[in-house]
N, CA, C and O atoms as a printed pandas DataFrame, in Angstrom:
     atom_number atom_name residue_name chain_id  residue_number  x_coord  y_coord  z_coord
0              1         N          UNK        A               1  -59.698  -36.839  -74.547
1              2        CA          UNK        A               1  -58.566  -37.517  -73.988
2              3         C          UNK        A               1  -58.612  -37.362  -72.473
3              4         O          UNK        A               1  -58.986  -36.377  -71.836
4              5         N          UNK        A               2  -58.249  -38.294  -72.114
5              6        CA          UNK        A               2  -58.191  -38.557  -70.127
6              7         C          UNK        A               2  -57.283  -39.437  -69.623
7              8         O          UNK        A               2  -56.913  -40.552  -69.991
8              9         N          UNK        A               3  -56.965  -38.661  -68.623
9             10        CA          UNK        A               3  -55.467  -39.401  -68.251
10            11         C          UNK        A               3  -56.089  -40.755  -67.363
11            12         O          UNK        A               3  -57.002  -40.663  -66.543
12            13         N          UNK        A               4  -55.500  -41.795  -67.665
13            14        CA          UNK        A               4  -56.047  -43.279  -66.883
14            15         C          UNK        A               4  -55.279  -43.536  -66.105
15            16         O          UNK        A               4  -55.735  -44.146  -65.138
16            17         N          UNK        A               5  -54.045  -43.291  -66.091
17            18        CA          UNK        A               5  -52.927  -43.704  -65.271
18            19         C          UNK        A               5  -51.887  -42.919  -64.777
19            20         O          UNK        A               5  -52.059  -42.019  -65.599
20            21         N          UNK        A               6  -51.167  -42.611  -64.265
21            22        CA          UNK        A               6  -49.487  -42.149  -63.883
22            23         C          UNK        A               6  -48.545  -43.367  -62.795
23            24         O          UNK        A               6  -49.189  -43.746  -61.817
24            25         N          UNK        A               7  -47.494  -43.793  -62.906
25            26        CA          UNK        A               7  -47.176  -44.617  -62.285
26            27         C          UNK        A               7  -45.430  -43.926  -63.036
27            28         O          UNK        A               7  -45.091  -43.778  -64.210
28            29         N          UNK        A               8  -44.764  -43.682  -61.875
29            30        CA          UNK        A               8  -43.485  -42.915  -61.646
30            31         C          UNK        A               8  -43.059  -42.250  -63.064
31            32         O          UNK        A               8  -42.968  -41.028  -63.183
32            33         N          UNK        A               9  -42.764  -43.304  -64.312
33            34        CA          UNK        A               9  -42.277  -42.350  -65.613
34            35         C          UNK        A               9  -43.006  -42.087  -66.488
35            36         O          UNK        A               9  -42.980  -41.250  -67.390
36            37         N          UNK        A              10  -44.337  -43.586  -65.902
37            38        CA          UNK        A              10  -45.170  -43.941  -67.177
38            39         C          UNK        A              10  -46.321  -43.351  -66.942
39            40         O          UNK        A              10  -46.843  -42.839  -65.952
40            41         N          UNK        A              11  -46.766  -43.602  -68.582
41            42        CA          UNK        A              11  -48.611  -42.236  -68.406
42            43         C          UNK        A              11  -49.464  -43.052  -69.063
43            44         O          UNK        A              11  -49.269  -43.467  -70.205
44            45         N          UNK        A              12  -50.439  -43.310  -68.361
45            46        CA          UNK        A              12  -51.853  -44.197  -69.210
46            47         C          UNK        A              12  -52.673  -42.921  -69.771
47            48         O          UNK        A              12  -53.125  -41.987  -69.109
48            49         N          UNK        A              13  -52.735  -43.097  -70.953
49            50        CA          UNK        A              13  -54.613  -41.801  -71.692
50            51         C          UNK        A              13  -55.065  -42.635  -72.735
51            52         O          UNK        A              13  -54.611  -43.262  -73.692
52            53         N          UNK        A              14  -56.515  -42.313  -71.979
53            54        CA          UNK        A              14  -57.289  -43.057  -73.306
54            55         C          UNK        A              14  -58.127  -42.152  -73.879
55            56         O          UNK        A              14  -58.322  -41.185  -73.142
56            57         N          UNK        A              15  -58.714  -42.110  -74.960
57            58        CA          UNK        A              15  -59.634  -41.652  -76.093
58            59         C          UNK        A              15  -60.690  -42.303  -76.675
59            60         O          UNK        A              15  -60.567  -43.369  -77.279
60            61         N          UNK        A              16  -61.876  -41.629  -76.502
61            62        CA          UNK        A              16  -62.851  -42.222  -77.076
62            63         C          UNK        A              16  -63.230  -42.018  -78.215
63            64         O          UNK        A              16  -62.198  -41.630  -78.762
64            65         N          UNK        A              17  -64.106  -42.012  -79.047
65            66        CA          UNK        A              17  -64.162  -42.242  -80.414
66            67         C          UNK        A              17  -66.237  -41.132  -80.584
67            68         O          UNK        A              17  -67.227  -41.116  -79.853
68            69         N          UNK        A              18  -65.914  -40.496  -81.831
69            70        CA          UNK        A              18  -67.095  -39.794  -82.249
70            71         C          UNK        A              18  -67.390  -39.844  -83.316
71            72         O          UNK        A              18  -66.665  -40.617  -83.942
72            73         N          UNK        A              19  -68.382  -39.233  -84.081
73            74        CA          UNK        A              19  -68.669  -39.479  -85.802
74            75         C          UNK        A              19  -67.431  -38.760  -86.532
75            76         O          UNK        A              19  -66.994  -39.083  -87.637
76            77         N          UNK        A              20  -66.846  -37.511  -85.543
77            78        CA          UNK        A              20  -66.077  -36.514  -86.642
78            79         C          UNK        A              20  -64.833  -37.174  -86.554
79            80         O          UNK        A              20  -64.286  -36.907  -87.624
80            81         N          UNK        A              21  -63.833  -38.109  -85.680
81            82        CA          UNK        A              21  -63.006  -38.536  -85.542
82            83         C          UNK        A              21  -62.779  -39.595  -86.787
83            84         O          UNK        A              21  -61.663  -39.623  -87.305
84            85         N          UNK        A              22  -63.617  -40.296  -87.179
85            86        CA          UNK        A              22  -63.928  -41.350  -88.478
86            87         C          UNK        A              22  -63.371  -40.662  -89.641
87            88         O          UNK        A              22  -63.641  -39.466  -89.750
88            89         N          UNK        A              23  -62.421  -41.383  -90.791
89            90        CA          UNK        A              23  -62.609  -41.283  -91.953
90            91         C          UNK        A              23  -63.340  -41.352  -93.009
91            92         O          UNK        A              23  -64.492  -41.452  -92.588
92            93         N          UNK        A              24  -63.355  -41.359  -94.609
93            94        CA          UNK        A              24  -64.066  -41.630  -95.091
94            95         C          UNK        A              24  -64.436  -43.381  -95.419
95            96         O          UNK        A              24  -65.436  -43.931  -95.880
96            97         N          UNK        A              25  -63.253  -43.842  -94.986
97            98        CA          UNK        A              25  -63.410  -45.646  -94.483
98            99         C          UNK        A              25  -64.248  -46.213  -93.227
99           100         O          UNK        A              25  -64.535  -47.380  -92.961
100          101         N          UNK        A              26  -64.595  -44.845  -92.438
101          102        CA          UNK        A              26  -65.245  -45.724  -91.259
102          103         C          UNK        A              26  -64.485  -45.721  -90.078
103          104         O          UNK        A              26  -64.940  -46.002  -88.970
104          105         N          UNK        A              27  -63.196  -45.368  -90.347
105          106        CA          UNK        A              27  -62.032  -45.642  -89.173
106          107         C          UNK        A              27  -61.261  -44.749  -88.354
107          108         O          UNK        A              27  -60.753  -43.822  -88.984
108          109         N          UNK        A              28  -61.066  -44.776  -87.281
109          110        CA          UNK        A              28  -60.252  -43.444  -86.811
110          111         C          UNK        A              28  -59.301  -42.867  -87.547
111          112         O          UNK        A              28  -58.526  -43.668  -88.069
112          113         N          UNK        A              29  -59.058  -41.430  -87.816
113          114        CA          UNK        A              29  -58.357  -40.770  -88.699
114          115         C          UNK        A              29  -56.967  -40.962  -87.650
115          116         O          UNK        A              29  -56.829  -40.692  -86.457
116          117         N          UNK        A              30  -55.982  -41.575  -88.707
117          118        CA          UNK        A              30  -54.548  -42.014  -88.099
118          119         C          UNK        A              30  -54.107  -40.513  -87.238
119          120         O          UNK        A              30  -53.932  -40.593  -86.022
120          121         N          UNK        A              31  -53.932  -39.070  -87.993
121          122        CA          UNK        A              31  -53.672  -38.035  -87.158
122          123         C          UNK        A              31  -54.141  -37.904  -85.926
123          124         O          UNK        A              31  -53.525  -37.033  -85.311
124          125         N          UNK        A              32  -55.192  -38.545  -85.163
125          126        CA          UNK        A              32  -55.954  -38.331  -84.101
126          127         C          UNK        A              32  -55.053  -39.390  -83.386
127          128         O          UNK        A              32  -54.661  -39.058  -82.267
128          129         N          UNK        A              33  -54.692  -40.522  -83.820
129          130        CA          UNK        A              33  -54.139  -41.233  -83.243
130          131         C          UNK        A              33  -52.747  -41.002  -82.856
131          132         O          UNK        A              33  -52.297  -41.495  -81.821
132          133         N          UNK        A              34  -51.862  -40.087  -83.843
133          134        CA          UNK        A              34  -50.593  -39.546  -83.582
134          135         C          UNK        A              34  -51.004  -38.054  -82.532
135          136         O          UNK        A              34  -50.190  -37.398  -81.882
136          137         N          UNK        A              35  -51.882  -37.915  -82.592
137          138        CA          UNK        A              35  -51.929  -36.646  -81.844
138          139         C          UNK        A              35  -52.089  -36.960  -80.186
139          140         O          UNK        A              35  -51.741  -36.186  -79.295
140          141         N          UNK        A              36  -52.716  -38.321  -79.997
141          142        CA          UNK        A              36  -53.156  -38.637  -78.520
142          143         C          UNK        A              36  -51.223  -39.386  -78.249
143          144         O          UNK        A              36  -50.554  -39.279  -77.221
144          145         N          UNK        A              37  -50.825  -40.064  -79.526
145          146        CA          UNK        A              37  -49.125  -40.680  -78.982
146          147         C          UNK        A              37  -48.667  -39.382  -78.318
147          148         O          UNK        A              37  -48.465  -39.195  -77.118
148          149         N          UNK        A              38  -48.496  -38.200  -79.709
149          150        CA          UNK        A              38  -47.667  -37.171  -79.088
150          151         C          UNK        A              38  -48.007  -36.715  -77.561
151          152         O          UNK        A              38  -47.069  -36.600  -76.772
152          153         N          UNK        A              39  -49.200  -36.482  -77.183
153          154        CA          UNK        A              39  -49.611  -35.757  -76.470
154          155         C          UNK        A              39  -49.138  -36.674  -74.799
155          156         O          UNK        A              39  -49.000  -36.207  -73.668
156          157         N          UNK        A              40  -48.981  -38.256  -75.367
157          158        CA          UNK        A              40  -49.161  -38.670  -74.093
158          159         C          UNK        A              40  -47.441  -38.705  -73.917
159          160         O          UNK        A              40  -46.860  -38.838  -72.839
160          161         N          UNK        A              41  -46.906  -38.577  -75.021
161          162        CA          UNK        A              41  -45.082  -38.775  -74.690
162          163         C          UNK        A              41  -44.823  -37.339  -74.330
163          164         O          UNK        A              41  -43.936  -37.123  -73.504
164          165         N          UNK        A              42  -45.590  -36.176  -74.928
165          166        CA          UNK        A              42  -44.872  -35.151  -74.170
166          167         C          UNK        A              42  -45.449  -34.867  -72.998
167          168         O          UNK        A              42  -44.710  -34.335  -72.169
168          169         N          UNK        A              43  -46.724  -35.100  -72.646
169          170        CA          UNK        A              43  -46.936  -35.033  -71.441
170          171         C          UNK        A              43  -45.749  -35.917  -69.761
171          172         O          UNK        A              43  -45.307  -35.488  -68.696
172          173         N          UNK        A              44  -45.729  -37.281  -70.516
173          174        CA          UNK        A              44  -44.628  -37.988  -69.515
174          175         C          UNK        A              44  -43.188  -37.532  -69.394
175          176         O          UNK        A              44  -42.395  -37.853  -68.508
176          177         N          UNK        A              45  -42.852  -36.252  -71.047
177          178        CA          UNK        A              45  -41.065  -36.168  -70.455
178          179         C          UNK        A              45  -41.439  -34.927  -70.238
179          180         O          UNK        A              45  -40.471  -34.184  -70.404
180          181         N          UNK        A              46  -42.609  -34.224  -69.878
181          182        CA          UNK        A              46  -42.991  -32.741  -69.069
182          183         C          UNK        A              46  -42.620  -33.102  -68.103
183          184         O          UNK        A              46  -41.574  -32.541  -67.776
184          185         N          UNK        A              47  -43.176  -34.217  -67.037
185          186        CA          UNK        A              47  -42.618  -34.813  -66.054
186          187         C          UNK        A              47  -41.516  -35.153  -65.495
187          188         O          UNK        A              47  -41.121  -35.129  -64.329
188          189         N          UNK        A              48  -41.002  -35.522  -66.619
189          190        CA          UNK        A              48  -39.382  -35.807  -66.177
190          191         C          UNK        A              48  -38.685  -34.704  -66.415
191          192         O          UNK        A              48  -37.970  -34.561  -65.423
192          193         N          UNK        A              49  -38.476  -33.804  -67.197
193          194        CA          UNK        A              49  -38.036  -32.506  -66.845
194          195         C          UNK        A              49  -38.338  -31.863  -66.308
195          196         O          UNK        A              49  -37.512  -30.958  -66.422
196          197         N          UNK        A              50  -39.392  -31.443  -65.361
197          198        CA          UNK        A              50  -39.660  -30.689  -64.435
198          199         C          UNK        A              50  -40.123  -29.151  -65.190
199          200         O          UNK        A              50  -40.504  -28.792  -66.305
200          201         N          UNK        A              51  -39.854  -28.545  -63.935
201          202        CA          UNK        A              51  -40.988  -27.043  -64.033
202          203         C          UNK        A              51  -39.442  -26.388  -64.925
203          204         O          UNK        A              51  -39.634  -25.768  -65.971
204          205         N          UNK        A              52  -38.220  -26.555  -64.501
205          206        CA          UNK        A              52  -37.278  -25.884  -65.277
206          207         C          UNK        A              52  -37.377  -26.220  -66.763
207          208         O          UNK        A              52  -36.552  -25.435  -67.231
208          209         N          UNK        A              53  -37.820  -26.821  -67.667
209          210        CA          UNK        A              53  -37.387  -26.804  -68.925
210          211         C          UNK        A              53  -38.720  -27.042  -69.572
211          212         O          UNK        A              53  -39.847  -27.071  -69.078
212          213         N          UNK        A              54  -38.247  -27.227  -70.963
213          214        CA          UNK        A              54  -39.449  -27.422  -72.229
214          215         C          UNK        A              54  -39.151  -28.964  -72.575
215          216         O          UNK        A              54  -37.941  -29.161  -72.466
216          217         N          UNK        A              55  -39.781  -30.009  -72.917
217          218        CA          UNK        A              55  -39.733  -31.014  -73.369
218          219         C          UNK        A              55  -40.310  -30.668  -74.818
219          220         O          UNK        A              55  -41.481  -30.293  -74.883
220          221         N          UNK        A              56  -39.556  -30.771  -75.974
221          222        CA          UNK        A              56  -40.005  -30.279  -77.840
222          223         C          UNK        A              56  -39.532  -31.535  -78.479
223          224         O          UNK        A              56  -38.445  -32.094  -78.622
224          225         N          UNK        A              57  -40.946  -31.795  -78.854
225          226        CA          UNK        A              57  -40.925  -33.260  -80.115
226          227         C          UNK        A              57  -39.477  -33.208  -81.482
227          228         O          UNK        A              57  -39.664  -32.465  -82.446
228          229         N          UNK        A              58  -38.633  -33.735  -81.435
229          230        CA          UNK        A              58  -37.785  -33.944  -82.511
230          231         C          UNK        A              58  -38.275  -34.571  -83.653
231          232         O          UNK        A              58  -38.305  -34.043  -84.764
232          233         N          UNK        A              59  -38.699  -35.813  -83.358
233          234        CA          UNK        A              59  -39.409  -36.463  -84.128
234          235         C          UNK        A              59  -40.744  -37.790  -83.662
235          236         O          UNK        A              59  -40.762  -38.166  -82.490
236          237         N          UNK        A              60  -41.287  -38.107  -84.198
237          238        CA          UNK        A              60  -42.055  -39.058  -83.879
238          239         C          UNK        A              60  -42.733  -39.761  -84.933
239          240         O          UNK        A              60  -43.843  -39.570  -85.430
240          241         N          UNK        A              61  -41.431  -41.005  -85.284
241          242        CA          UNK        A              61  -42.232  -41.931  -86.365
242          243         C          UNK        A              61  -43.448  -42.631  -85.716
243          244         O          UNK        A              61  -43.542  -42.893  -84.517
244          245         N          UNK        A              62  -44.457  -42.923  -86.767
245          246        CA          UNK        A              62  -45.563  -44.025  -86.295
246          247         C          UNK        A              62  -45.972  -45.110  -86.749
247          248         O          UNK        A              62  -46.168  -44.869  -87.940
248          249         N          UNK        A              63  -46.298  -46.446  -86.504
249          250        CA          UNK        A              63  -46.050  -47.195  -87.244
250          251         C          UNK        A              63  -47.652  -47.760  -87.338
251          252         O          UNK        A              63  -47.810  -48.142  -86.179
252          253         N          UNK        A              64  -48.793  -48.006  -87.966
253          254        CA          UNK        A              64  -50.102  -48.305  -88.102
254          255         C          UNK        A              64  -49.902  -49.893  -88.236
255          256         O          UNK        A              64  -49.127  -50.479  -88.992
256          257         N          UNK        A              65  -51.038  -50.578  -87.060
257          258        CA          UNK        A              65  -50.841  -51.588  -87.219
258          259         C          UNK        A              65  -52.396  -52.372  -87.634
259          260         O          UNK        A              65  -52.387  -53.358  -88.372
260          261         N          UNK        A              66  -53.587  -51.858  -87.119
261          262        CA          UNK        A              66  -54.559  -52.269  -87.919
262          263         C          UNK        A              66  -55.693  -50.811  -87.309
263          264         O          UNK        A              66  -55.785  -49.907  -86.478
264          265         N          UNK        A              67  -56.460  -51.572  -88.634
265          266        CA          UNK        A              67  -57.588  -50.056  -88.561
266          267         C          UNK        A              67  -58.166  -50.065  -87.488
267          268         O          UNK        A              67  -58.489  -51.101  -86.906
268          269         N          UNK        A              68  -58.442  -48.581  -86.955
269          270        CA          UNK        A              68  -59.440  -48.784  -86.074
270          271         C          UNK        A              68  -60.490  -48.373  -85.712
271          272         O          UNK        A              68  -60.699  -47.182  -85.943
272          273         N          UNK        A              69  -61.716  -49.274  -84.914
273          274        CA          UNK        A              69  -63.275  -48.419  -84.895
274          275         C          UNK        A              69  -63.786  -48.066  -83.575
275          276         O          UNK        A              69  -64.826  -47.486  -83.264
276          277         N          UNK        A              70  -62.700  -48.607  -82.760
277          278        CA          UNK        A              70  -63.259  -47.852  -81.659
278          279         C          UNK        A              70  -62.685  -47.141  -80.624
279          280         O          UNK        A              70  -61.779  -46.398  -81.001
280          281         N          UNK        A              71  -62.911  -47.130  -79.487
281          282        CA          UNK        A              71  -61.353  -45.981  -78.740
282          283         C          UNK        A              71  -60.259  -46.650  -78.345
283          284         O          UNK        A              71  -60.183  -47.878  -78.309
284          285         N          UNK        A              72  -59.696  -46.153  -78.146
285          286        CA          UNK        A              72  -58.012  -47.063  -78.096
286          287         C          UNK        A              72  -57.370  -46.123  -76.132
287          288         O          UNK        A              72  -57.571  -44.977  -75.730
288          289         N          UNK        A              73  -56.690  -47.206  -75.515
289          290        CA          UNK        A              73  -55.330  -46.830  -74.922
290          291         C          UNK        A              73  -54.383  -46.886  -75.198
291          292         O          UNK        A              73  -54.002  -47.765  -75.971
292          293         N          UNK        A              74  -53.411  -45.783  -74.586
293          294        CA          UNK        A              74  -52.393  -45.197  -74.799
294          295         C          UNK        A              74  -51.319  -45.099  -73.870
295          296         O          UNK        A              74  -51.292  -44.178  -73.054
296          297         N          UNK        A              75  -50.224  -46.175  -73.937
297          298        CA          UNK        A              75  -49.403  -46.469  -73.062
298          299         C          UNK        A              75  -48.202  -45.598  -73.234
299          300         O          UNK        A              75  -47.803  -45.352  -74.373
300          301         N          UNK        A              76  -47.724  -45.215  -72.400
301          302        CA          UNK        A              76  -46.327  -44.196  -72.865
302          303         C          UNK        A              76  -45.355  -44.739  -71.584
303          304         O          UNK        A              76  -45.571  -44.643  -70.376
304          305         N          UNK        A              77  -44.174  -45.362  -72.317
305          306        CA          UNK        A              77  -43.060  -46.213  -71.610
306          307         C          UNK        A              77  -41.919  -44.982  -71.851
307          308         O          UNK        A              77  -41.864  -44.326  -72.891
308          309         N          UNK        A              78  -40.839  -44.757  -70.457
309          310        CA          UNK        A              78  -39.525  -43.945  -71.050
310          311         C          UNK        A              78  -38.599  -45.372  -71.230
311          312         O          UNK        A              78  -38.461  -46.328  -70.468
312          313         N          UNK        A              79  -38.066  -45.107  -72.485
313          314        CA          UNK        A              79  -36.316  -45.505  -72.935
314          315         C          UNK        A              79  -35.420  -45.762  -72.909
315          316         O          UNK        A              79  -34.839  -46.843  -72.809
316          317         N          UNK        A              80  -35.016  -44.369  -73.034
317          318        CA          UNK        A              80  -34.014  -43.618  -72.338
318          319         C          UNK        A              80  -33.756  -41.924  -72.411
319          320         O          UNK        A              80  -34.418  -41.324  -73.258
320          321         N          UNK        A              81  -32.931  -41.229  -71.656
321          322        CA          UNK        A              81  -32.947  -40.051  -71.193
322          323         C          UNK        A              81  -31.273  -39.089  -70.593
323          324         O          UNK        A              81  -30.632  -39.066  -69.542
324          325         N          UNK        A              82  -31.158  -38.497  -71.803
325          326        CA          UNK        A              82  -29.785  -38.033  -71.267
326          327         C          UNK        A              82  -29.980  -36.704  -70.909
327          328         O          UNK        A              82  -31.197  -36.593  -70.760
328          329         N          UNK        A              83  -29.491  -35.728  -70.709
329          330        CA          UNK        A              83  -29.706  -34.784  -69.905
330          331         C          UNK        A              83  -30.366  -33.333  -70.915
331          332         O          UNK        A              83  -30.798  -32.277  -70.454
332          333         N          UNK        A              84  -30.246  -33.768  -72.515
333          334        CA          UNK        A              84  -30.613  -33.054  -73.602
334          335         C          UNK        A              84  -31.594  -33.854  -74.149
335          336         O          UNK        A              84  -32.388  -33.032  -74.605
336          337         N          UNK        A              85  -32.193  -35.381  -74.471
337          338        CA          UNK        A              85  -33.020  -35.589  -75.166
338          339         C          UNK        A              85  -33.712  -36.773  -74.151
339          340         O          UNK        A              85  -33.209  -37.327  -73.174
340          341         N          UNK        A              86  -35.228  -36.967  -74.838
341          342        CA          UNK        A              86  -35.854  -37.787  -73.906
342          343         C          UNK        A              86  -36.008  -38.537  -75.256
343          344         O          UNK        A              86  -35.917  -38.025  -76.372
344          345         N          UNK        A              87  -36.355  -40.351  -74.848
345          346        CA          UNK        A              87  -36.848  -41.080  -75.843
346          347         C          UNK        A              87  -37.832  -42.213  -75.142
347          348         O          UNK        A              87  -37.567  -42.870  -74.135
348          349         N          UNK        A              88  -39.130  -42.273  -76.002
349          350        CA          UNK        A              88  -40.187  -42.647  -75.080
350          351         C          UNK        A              88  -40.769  -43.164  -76.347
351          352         O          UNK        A              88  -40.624  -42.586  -77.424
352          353         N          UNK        A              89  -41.512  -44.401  -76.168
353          354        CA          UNK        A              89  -42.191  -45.124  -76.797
354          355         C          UNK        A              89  -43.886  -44.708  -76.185
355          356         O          UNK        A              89  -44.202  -44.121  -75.149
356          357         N          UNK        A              90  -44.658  -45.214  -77.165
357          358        CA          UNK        A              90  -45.993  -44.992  -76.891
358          359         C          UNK        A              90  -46.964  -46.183  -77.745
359          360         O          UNK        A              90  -47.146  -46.196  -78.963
360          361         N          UNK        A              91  -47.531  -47.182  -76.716
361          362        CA          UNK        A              91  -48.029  -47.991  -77.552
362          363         C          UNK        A              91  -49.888  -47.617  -77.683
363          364         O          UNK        A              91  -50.260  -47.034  -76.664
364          365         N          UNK        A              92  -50.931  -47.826  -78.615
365          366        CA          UNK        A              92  -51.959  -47.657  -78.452
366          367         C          UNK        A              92  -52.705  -49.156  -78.804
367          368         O          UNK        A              92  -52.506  -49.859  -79.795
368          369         N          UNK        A              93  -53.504  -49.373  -77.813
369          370        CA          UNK        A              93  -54.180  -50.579  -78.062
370          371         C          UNK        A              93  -55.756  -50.375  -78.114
371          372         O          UNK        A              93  -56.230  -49.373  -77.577
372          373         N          UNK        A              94  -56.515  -51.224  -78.697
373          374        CA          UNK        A              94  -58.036  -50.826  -78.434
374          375         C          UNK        A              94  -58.586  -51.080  -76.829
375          376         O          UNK        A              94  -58.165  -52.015  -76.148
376          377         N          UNK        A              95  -59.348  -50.332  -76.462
377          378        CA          UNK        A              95  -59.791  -50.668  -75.140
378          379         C          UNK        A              95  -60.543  -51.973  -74.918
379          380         O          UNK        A              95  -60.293  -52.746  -73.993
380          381         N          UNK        A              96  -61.586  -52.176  -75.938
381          382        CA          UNK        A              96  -62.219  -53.615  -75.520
382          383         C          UNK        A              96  -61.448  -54.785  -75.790
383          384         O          UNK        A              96  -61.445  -55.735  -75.007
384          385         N          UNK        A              97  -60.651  -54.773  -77.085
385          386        CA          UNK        A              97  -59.663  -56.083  -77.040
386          387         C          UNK        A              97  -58.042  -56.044  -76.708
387          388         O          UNK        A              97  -57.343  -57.024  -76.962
388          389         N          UNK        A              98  -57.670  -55.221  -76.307
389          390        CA          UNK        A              98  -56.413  -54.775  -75.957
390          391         C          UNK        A              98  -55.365  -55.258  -77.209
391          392         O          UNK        A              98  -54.177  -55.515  -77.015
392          393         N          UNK        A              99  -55.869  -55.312  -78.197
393          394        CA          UNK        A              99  -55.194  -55.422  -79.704
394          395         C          UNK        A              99  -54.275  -54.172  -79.865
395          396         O          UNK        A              99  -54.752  -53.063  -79.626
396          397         N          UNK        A             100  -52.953  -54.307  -80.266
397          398        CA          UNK        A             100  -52.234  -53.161  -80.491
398          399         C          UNK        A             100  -52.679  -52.705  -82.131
399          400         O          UNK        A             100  -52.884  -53.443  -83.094
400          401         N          UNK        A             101  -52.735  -51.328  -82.044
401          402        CA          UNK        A             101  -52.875  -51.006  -82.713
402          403         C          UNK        A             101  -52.312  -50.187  -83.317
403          404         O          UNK        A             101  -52.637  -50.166  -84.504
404          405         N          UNK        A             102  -51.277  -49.173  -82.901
405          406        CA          UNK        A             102  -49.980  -48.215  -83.530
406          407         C          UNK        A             102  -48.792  -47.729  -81.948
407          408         O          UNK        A             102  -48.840  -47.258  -80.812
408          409         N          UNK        A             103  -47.873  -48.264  -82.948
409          410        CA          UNK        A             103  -46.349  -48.251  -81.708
410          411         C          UNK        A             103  -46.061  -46.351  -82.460
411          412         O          UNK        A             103  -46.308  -45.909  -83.582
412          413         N          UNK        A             104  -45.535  -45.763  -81.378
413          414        CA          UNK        A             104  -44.741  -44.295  -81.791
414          415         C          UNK        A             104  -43.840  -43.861  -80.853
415          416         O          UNK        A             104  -44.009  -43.305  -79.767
416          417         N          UNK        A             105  -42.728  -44.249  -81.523
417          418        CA          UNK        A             105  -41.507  -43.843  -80.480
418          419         C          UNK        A             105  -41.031  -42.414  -80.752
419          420         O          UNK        A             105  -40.655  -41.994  -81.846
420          421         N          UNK        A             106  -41.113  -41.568  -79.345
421          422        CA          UNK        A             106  -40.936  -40.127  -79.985
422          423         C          UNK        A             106  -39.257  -39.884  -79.110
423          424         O          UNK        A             106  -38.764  -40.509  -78.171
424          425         N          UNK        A             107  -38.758  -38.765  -79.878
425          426        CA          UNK        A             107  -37.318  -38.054  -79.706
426          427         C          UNK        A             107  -37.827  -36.416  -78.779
427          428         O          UNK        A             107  -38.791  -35.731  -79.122
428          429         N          UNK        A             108  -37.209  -36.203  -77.994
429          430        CA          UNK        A             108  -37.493  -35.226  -77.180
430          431         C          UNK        A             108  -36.759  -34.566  -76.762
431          432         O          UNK        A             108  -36.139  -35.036  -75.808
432          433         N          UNK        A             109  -36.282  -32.661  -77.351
433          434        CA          UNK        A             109  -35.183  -32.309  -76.876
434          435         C          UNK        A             109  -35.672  -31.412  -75.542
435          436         O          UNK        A             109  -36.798  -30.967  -75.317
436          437         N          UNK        A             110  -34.534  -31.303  -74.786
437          438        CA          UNK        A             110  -34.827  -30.735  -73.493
438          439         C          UNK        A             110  -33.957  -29.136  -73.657
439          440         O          UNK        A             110  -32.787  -28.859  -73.917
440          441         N          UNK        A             111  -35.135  -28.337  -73.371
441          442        CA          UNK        A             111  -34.563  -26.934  -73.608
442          443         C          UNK        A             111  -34.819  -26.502  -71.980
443          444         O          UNK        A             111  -35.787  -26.617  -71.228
444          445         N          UNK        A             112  -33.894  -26.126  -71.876
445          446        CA          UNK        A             112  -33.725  -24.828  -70.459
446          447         C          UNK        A             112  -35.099  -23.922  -71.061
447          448         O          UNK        A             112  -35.429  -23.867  -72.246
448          449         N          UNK        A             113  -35.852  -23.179  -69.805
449          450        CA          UNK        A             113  -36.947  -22.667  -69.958
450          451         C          UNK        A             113  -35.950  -21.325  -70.208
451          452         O          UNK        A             113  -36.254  -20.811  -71.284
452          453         N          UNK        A             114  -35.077  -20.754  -69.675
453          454        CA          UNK        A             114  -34.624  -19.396  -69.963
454          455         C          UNK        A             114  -34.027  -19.673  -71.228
455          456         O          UNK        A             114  -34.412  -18.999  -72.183
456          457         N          UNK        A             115  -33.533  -20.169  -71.328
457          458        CA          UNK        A             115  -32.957  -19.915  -73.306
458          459         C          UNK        A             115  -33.958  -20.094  -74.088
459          460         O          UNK        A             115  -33.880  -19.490  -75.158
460          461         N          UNK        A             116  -34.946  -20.773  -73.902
461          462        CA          UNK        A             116  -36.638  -20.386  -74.652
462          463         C          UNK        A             116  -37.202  -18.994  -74.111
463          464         O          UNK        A             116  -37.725  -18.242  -74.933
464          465         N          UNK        A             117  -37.138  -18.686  -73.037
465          466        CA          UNK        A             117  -37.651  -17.063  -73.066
466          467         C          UNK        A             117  -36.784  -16.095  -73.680
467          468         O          UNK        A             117  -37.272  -15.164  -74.322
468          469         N          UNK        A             118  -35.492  -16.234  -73.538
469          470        CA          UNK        A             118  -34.644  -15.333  -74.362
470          471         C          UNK        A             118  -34.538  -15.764  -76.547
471          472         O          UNK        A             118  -34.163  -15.170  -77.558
472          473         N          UNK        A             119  -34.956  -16.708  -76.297
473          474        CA          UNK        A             119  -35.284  -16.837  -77.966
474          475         C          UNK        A             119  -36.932  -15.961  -78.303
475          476         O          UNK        A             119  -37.212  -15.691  -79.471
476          477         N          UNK        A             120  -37.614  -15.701  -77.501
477          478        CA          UNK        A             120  -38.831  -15.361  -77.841
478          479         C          UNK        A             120  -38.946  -13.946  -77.688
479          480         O          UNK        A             120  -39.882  -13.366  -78.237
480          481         N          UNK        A             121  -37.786  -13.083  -76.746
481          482        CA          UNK        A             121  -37.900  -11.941  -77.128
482          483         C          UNK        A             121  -37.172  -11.286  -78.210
483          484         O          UNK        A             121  -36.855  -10.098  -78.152
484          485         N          UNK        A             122  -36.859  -12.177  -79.361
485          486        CA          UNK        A             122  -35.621  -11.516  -80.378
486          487         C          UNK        A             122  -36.727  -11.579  -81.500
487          488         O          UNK        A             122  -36.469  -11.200  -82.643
């Protein structure tokens, strides 16, 4: 994974593709593909919360839109953002045909970094 872009909220990463990434169909294993969404939505509301807090996945449905065989980009748009949760979409398209290929809109709660250090020493 490599970051392609930053532009104020939004985060470009793309991923390339190997033999171990493939299923037994031939096709990128969908988890690899939720793992580059997650990674690129929490990376963008790391950003928007700053050095004070934790940005933690609530949820992140995904929605598969066709198989895929080769590496894909990874667009990550913010939402919206209240002062406790972030909500950020993440689209992935293939790189050579810019075909979408799985939307994942993730939920993001915003923890104060000291009430996460004081949960970790109990």
């Amino acid at each position: 994974m490599r970051t392609v872009d930053v532009r104020d909220d939004d985060l470009t990463l793309a991923i390339g593709m190997t033999t171990p990434e493939f299923n037994r169909d031939g096709y990128m294993h969908g988890g690899i593909l939720c793992t580059l969404a997650d990674d690129a939505i929490g990376a963008a509301a790391r950003r928007l919360v700053g050095e004070g807090a934790h940005a933690l996945t609530l949820e992140a449905p995904a929605n598969y839109l066709i198989n895929v065989t080769q590496g894909g980009i990874c667009r990550c748009t913010a939402l919206h953002q209240t002062t406790r949760l972030v909500l950020r979409e993440t689209r992935i398209v293939e790189d050579a045909t810019d075909a979408l290929m799985m939307i994942v809109t993730g939920t993001y709660d915003i923890i104060p970094r000291e009430v996460d250090d004081v949960d970790r020493d109990r």
